[in-house]
MARDOKE-734619 format. One record per residue (C-alpha): residue number from 1; residue in one letter; chain; x, y, z. Coordinates in steps of 0.02 Angstrom, whole numbers. Layout:
 num residuo cadena     xx     yy     zz
 NUM       a      A      X      Y      Z
...
# end
This chain:
 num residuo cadena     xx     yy     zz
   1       x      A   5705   5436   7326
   2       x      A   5884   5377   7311
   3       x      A   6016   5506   7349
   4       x      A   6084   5586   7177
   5       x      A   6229   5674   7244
   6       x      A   6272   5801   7085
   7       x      A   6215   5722   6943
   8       x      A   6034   5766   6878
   9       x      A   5884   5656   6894
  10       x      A   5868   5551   6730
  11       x      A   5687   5498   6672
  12       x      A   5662   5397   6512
  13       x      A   5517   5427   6412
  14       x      A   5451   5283   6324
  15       x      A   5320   5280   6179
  16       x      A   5290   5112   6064
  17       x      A   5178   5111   5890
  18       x      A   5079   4963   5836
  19       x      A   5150   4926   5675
  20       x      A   5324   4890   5614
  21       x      A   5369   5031   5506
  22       x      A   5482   5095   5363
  23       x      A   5502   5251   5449
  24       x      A   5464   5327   5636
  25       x      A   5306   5369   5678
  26       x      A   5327   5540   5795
  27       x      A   5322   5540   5967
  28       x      A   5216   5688   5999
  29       x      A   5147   5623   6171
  30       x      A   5310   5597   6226
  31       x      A   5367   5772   6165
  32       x      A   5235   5859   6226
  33       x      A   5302   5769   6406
  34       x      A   5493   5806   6393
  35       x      A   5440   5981   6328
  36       x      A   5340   6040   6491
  37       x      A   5471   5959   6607
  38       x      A   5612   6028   6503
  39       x      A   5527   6203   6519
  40       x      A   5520   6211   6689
  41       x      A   5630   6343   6769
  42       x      A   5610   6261   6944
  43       x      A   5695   6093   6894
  44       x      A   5740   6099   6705
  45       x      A   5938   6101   6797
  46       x      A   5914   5976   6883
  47       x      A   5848   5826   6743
  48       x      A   5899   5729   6593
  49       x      A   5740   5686   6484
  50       x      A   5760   5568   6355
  51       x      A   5638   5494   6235
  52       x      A   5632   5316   6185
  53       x      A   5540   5294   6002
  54       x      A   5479   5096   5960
  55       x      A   5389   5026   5838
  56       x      A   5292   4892   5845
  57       x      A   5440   4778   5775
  58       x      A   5552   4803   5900
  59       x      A   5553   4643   6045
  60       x      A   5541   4677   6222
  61       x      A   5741   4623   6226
  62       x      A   5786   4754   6109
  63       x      A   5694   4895   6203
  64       x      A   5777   4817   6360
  65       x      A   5939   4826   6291
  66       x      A   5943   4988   6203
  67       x      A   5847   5062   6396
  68       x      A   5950   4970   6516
  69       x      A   6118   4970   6411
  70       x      A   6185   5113   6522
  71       x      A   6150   5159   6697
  72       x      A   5962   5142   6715
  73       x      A   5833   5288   6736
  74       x      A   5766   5368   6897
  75       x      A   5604   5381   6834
  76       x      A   5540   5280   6691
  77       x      A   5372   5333   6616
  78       x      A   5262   5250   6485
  79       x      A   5125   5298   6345
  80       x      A   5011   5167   6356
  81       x      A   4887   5089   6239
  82       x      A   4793   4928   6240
  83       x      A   4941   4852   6110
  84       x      A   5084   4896   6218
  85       x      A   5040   4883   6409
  86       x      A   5094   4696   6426
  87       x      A   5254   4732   6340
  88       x      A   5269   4886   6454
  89       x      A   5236   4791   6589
  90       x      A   5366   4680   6578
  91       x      A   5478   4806   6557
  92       x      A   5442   4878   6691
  93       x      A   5482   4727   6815
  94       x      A   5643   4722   6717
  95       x      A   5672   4928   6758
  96       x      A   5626   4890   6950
  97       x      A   5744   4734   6947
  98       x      A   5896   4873   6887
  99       x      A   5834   5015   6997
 100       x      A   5738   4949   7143
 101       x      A   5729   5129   7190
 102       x      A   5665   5183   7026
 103       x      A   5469   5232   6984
 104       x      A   5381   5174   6832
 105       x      A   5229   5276   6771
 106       x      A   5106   5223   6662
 107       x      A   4985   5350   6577
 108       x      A   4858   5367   6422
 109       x      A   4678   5307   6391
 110       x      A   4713   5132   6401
 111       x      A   4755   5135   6590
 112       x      A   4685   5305   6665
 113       x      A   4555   5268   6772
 114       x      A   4605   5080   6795
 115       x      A   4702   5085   6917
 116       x      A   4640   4949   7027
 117       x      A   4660   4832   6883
 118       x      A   4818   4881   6809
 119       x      A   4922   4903   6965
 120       x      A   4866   4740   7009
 121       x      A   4929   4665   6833
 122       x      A   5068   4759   6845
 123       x      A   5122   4757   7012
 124       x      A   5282   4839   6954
 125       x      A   5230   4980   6905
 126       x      A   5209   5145   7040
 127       x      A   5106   5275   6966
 128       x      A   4943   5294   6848
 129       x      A   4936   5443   6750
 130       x      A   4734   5485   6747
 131       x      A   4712   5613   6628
 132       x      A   4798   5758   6536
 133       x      A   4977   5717   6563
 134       x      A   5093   5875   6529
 135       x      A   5077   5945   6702
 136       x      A   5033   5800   6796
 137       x      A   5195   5726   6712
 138       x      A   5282   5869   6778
 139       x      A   5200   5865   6972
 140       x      A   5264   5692   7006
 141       x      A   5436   5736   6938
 142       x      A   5430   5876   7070
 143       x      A   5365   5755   7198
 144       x      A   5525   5666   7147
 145       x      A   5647   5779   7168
 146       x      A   5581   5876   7308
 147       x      A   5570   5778   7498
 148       x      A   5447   5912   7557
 149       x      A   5307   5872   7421
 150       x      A   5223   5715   7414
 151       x      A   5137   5624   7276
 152       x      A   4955   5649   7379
 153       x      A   4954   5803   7343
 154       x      A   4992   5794   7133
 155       x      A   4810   5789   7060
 156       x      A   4768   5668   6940
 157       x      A   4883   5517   6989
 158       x      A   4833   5326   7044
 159       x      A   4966   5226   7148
 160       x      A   4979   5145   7314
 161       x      A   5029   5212   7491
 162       x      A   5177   5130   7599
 163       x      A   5008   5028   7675
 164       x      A   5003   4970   7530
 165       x      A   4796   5074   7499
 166       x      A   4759   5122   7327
 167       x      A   4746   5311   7319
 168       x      A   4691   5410   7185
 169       x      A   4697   5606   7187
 170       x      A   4577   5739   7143
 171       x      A   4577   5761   6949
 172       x      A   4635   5925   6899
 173       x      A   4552   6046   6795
 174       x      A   4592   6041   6621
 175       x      A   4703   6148   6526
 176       x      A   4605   6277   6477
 177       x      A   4761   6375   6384
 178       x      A   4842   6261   6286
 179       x      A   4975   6372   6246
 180       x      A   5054   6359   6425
 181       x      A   5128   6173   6359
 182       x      A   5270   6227   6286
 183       x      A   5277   6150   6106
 184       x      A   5373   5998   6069
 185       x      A   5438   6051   5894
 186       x      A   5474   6219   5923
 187       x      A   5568   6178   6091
 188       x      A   5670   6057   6009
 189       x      A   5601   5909   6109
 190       x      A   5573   5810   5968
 191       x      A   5733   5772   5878
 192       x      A   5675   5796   5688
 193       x      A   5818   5754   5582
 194       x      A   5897   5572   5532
 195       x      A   6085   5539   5521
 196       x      A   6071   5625   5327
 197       x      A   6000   5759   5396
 198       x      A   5811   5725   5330
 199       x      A   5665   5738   5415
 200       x      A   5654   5565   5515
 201       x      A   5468   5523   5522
 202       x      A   5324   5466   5415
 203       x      A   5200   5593   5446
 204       x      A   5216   5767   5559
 205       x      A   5098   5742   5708
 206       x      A   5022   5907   5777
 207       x      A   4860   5958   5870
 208       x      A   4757   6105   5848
 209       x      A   4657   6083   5985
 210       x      A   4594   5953   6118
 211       x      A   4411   5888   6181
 212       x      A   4273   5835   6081
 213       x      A   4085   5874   6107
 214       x      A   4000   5693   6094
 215       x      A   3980   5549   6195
 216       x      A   3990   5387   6086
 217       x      A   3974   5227   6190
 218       x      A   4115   5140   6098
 219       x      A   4246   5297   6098
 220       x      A   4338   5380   6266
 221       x      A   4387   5518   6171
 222       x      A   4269   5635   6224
 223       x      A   4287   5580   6404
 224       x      A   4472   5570   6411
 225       x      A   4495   5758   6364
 226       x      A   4343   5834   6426
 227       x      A   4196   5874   6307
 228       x      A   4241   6055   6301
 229       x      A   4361   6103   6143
 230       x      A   4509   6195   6184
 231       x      A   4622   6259   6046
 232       x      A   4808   6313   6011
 233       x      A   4806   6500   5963
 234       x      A   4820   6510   5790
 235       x      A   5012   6603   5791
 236       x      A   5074   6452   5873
 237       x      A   5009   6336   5770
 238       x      A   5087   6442   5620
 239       x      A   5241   6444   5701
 240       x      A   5232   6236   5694
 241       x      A   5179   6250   5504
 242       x      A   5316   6340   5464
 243       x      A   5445   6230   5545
 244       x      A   5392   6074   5453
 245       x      A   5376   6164   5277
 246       x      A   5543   6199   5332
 247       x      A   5599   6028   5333
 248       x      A   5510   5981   5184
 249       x      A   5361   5883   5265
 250       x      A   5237   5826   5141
 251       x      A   5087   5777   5248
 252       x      A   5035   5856   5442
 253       x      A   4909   5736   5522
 254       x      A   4810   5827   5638
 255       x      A   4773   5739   5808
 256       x      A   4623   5812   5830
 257       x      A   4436   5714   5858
 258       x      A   4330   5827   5767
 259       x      A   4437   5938   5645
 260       x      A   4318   6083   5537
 261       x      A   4214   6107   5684
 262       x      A   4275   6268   5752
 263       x      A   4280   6427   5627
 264       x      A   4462   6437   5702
 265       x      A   4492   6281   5593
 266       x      A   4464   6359   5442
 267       x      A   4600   6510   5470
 268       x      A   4709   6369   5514
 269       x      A   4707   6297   5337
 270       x      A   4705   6459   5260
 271       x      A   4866   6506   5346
 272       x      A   4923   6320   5285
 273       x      A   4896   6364   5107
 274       x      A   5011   6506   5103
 275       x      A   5145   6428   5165
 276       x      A   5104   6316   5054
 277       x      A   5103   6437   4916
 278       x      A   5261   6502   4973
 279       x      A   5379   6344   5026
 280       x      A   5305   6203   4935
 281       x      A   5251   6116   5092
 282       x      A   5157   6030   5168
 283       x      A   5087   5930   5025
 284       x      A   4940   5860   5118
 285       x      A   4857   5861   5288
 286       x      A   4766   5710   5353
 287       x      A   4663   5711   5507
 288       x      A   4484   5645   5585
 289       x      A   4362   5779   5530
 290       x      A   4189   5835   5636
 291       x      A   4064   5689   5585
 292       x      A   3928   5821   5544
 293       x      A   3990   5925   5411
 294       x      A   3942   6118   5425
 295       x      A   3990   6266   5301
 296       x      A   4186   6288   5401
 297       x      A   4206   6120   5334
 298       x      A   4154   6164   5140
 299       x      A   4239   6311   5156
 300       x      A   4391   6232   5234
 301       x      A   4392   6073   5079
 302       x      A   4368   6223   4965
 303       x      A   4523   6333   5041
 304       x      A   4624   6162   5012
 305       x      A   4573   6122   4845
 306       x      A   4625   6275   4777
 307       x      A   4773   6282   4857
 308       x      A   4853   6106   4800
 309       x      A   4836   6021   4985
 310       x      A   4783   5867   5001
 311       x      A   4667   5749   5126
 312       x      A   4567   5592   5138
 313       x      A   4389   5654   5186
 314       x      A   4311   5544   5319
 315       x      A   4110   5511   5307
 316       x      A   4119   5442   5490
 317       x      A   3934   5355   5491
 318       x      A   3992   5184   5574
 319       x      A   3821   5129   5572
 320       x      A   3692   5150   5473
 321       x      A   3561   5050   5565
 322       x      A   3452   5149   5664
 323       x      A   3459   5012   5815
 324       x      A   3635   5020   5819
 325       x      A   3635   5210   5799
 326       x      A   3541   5222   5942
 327       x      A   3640   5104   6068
 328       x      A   3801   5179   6004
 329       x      A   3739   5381   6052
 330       x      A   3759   5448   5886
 331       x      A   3653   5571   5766
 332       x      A   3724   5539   5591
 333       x      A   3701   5647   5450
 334       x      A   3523   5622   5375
 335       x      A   3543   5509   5200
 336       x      A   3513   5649   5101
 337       x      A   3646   5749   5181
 338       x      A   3802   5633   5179
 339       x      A   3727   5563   4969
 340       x      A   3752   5743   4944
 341       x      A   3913   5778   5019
 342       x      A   3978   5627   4952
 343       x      A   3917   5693   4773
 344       x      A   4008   5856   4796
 345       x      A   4167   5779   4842
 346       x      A   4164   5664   4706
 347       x      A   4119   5812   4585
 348       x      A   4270   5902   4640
 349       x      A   4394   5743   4605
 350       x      A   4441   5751   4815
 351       x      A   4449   5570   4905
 352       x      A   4329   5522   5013
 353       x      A   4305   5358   5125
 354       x      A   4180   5302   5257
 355       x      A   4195   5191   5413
 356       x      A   4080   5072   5480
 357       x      A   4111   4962   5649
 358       x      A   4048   4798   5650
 359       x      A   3993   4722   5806
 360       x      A   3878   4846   5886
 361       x      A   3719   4814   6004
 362       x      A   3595   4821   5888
 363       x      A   3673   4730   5722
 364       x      A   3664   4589   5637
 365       x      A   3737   4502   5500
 366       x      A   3615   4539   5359
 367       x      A   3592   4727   5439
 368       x      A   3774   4767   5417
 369       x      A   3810   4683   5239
 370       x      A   3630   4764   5181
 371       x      A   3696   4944   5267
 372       x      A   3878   4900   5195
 373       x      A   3834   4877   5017
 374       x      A   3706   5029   5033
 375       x      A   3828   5123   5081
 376       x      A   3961   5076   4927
 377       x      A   3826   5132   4819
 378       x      A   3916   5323   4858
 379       x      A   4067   5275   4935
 380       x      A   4180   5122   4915
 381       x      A   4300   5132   4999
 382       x      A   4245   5074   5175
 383       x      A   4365   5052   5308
 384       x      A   4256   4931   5401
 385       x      A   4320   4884   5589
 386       x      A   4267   4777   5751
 387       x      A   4190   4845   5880
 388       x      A   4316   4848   6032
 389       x      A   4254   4852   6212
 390       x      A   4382   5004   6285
 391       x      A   4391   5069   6458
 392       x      A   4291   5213   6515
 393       x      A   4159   5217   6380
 394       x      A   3980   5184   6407
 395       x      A   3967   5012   6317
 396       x      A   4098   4954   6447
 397       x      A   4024   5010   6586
 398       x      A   3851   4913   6541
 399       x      A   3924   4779   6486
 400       x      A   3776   4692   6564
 401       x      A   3638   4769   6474
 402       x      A   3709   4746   6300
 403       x      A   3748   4564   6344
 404       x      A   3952   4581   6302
 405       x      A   4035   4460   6303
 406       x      A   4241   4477   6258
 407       x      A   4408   4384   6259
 408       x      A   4576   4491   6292
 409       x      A   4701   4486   6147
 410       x      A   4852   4362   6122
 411       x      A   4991   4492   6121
 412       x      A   4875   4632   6189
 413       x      A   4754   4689   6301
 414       x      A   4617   4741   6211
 415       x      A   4429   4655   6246
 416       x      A   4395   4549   6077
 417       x      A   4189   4546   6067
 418       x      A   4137   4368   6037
 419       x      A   3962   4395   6055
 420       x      A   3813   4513   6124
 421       x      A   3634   4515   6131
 422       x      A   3605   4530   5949
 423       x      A   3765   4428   5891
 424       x      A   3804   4262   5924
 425       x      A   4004   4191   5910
 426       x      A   3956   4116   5760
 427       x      A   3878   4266   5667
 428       x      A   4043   4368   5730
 429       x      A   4176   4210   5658
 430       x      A   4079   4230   5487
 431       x      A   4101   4387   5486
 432       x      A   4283   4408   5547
 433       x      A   4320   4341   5364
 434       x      A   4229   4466   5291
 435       x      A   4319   4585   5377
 436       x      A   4488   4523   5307
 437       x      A   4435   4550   5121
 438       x      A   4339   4719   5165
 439       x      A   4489   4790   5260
 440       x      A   4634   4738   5131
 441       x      A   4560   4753   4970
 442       x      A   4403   4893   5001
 443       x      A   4499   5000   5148
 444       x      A   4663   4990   5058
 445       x      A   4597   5019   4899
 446       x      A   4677   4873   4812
 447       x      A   4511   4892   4688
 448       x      A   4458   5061   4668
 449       x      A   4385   5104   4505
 450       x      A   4293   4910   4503
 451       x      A   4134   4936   4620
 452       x      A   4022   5038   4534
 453       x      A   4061   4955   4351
 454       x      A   4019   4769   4428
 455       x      A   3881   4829   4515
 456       x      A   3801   4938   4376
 457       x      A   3854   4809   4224
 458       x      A   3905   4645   4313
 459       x      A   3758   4657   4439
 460       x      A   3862   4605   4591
 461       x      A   3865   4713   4752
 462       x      A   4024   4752   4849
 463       x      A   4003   4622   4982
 464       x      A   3963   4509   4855
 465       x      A   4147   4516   4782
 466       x      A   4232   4526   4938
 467       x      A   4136   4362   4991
 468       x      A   4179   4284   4808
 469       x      A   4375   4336   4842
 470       x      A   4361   4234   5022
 471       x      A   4272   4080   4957
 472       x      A   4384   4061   4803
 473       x      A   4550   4081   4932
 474       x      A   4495   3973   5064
 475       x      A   4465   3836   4924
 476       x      A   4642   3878   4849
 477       x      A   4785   3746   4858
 478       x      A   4907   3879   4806
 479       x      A   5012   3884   4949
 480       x      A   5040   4061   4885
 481       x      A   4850   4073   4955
 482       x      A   4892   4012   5115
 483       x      A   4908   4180   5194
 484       x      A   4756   4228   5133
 485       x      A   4658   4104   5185
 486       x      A   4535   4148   5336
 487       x      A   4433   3954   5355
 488       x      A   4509   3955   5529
 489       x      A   4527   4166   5562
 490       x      A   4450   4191   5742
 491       x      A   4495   4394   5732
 492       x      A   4554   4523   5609
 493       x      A   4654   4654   5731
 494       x      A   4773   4795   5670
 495       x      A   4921   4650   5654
 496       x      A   4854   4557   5526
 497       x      A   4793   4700   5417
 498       x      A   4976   4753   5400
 499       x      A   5044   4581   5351
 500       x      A   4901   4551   5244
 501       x      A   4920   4733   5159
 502       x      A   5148   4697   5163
 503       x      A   5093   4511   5090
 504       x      A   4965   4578   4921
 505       x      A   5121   4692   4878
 506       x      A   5263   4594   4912
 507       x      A   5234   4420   4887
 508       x      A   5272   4343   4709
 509       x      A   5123   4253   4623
 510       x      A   4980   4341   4713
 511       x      A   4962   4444   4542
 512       x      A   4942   4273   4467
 513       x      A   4807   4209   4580
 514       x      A   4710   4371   4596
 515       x      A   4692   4351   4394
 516       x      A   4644   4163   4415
 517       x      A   4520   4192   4541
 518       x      A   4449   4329   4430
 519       x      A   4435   4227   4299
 520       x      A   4362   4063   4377
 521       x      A   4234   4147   4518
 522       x      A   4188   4316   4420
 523       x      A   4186   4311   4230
 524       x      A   4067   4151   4222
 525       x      A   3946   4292   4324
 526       x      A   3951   4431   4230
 527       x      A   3850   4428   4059
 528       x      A   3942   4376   3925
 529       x      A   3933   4563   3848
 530       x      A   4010   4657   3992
 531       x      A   4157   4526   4012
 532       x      A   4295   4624   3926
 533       x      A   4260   4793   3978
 534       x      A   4241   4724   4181
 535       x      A   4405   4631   4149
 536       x      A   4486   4763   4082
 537       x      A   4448   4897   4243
 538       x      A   4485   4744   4359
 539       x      A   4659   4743   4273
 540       x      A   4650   4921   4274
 541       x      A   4649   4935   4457
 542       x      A   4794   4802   4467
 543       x      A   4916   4911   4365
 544       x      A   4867   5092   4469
 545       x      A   4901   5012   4632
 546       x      A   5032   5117   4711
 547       x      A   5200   5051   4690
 548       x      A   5284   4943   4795
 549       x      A   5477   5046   4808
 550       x      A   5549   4874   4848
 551       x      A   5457   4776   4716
 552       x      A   5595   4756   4608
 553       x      A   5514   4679   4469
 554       x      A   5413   4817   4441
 555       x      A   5529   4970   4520
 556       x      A   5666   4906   4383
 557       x      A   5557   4924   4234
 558       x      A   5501   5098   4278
 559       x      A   5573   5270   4231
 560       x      A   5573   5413   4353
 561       x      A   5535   5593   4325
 562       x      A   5491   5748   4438
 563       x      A   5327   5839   4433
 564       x      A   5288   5979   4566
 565       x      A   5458   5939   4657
 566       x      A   5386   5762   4691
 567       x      A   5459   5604   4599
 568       x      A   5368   5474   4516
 569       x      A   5403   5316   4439
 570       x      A   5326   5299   4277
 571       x      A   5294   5135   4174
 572       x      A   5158   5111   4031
 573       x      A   5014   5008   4068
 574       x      A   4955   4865   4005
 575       x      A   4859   4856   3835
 576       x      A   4666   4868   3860
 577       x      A   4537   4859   3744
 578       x      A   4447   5007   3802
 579       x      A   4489   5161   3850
 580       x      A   4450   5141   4040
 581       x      A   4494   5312   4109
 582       x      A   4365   5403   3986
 583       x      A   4240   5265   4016
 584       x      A   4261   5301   4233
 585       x      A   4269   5482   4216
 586       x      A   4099   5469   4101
 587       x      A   4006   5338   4238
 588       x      A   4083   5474   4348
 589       x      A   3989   5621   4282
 590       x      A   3841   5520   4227
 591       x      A   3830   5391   4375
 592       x      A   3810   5276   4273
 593       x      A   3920   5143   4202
 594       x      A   3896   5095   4002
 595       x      A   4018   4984   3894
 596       x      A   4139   5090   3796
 597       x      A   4186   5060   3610
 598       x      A   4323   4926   3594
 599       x      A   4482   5008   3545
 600       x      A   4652   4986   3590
 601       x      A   4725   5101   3740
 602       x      A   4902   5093   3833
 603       x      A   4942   5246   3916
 604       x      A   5083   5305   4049
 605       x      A   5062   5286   4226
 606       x      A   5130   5401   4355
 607       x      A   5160   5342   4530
 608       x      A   5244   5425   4673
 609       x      A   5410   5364   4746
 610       x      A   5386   5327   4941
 611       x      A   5234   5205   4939
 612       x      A   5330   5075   5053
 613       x      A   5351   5215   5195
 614       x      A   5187   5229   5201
 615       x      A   5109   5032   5168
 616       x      A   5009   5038   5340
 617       x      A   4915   5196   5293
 618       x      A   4767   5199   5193
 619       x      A   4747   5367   5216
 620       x      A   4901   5430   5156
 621       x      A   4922   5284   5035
 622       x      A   4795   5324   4921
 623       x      A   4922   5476   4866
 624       x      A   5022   5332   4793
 625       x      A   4904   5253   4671
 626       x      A   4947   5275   4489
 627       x      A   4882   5419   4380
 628       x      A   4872   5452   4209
 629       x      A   4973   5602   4137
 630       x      A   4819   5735   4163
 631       x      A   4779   5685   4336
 632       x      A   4952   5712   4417
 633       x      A   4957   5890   4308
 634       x      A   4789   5944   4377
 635       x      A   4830   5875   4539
 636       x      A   4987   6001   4555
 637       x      A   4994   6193   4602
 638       x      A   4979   6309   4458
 639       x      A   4919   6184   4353
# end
């Protein structure tokens, strides 16, 4: 290491999104870094940690610029996921071009464990991070600063000797008191304010604990953290709560694999709720709940009802073909299980979406549009996504048996399945434009209310639709439909969800063609008698969208009002000929959908201010969509 002389030891801490964003996404992995290192009595004098927040907007020449502008970094360390490493990469040749002395670190669950691969990719880069990275962070910093340690004897590290031999450490054990890393929010770590003073981010980021107990061949979750859960105490955690219903945060998402497993989980939300009660905030709490619900989680989705918070409740089957099921290590809920919990989430007006992953060992075509549409029966809103082949899990590691074979990404490093043993390129092209339609419209809940009246009166299934919406676009010669076109899609990845999602809101004249393609490919199936009532929820669904804030067509002709402390643009709705909330609320009770008396109905429509800051999410999203009067009352505290 270079002599400093008396100036401290400056590391740059570097942490990139996906998506270009309204707002910042937090950099909790990066906080949790600068807060152990800044904690440190042993060196905390001696270093200058400074985060570096991207989005996944920013070029590599603007992260270069705003890194580099100054005197570059000692020590230059990176959070790495399969979206970012090549951009990482490259900056890390242009760090070691600055700082020849310097050390670049990679870390996260893209690269642990890879070393002999990545290093060799990235031939600038010093140092893989193999697992839990607070302390291990903190062991090469000391390595760093101190001549009489050496980065042998840090555990959990990849990197090669001055002979140029790959050596990789003993792992450590894992952090079996979370409490000892000190917390990034309450520490300070994480600047949480904007230049007005506001809290800066979209969401609030926070774990309540780490591990998870199952071993799914597509996921490394379980493996990267170690199958045992470990959780925050619950004073901590409350401590955390308090500071962002300080600073007015509306929704916490909860980093955490399988949240309502642990009856520590359910004091946690209780403890939420008061200060809920108390402040105001937060509004909402998002997370990835335990895929086999248990009485903590009614309990827990009771405790939140009641107390005004809000969620998205995940029914995390992602197949539900047994062949799959089986390849993919998984024990779903039996039918009559998730039906029912489905039912009593529905009866208690609380969201509720599934996922499904297409592309597993196991599927086919007809076995995943037949499981699809089954599945829509209950819940429609599918967030539907391709099986990826990631490091460290079990379907990468027998690639072989399953018959995988992949293509890397354009602009990433992910492993694209083209075909397997039950999937040939062909099946997987078709059904890459499925995706599209199923991930934009169904996921993002541009219809909502429309899939169980068209099934139950129009006779047309949910895939049948979405496949109807593709067809009609690809034959377009709008070139408004050009965007939406998907004749010559090869892959539906993260990036063109969010264009897709930014183009449906944004663009002037898809309104136009969404109603022509309604009217040419739909109405001449439906029977003549159910024609005005299906038209009528499809428009329906059109006007409760959520709001586009910088739509200013429609932003201009709405008034604004406050209900709960929350502000909402309201605008009346188009004229219908039915009253379509009564007749959904009675198909809703009944399960059934009937045609409603004609009569003329226009009504008000609420919809929160904010939508755009949250465009990419369709968890948090659906908190946007437009109510009627009643709904946002009952939806409020008190109320």
């Amino acid at each position: 290491m270079a002599q400093l002389g008396a100036r401290r030891f400056r590391i740059a801490l570097i942490q990139q999104g996906v998506w270009a964003t309204a707002m910042e996404s937090m950099p909790l992995a990066m906080g949790y870094l600068k807060s152990t290192i800044d904690s440190d009595p042993d060196i905390s004098s001696d270093v200058e940690v400074t985060i570096h927040n991207f989005d996944g907007g920013h070029t590599l020449t603007a992260m270069a610029n705003r890194l580099f502008g100054e005197a570059p970094p000692d020590l230059i360390a990176f959070s790495v996921l399969g979206w970012n490493v090549r951009t990482f990469g490259a900056l890390a040749e242009t760090f070691k071009q600055l700082n020849p002395d310097g050390t670049a670190v990679f870390g996260g669950t893209h690269v642990a464990n890879q070393a002999d691969r990545v290093l060799r990719l990235h031939p600038d880069v010093d140092i893989i991070a193999n697992g839990e990275g607070e302390f291990t962070m903190l062991g090469i910093v000391k390595a760093m600063l101190d001549p009489n340690l050496a980065l042998a004897d840090v555990p959990g590290i990849s990197f090669h000797d001055d002979d140029g031999v790959l050596v990789t450490t003993p792992d450590p054990p894992r952090i079996e008191d979370l409490d000892t890393i000190p917390s990034p929010f309450l520490t300070g770590s994480i600047d949480m304010l904007d230049a007005r003073g506001e809290f800066r981010y979209d969401v609030a980021l926070m774990e309540t604990n780490r591990g998870c107990p199952y071993k799914c061949s597509f996921c490394y979750w379980g493996g990267a953290v170690g199958q045992k859960v470990r959780a925050f105490s619950l004073d901590r955690l409350m401590e955390e709560v308090e500071f962002f219903a300080f600073h007015k945060v509306d929704t916490i998402v909860l980093c955490d694999a399988n949240f309502a497993l642990l009856r520590g989980d359910r004091d946690f939300v209780e403890h939420v709720v008061k200060v809920r009660e108390r402040t105001g905030y937060p509004r909402s709490i998002e997370t990835s709940w335990a895929k086999n619900k248990s009485a903590i989680f009614y309990d827990i989705v009771k405790t939140m009802k009641e107390g005004g918070l809000r969620s998205s409740f995940t029914l995390a089957l992602q197949t539900v073909n047994d062949a799959a099921l089986t390849g993919m290590n998984r024990h779903n809920m039996k039918v009559n299980q998730w039906e029912d919990l489905v039912a009593w989430l529905q009866e208690n007006d609380l969201d509720c979406y599934a996922e499904l992953i297409w592309g597993a060992p196991g599927e086919t075509v007809d076995s995943f549009l037949k499981g699809y549409d089954e599945l829509a029966v209950k819940v429609p809103r599918i967030a539907a996504y391709p099986l990826l082949l990631l490091p460290n899990t079990h379907y990468s590691d027998h690639r072989t048996q399953y018959g995988f074979k992949t293509v890397r990404g354009d602009s990433d490093d992910f492993e694209y399945i083209l075909q397997h043993n039950t999937m040939t390129v062909q099946d997987n092209r078709q059904m890459q434009q499925f995706l599209f339609w199923a991930r934009t419209v169904g996921e993002n809940a541009i219809f909502r209310n429309l899939w169980q009246p068209i099934r139950d009166l129009g006779g047309m299934s949910q895939s049948e639709v979405l496949i109807s919406l593709k067809d009609w676009f690809n034959a377009c010669e709008s070139p408004v439909a050009a965007p939406l076109q998907t004749r010559n899609l090869e892959l539906v990845d993260a990036q063109i969800v969010s264009r897709t999602i930014h183009y449906l809101y944004e663009a002037e004249g898809v309104d136009e063609l969404l109603h022509q393609w309604w009217a040419e490919a739909i109405v001449p199936r439906l029977p003549p008698e159910t024609r005005d009532y299906l038209t009528d929820v499809f428009v329906f669904d059109l006007a409760t969208r959520p709001l586009f804030d910088d739509d200013p067509g429609r932003v201009a002709a709405a008034a604004t009002t406050k209900i709960d402390g929350a502000a909402y643009y309201v605008q009346q709705s188009p004229e219908f000929r039915h009253d379509v909330p009564a007749a959904l609320a009675a198909a809703k009770a009944s399960g059934v959908s009937e045609i409603p008396p004609p009569t003329s109905y226009v009504t008000d429509l609420f919809h929160k201010v904010g939508f755009r800051n949250h465009l990419d999410s369709h968890e948090v999203a659906t908190q946007y969509r437009g109510k009627i009067r009643s709904e946002v009352e009952r939806e409020t505290v008190g109320s």
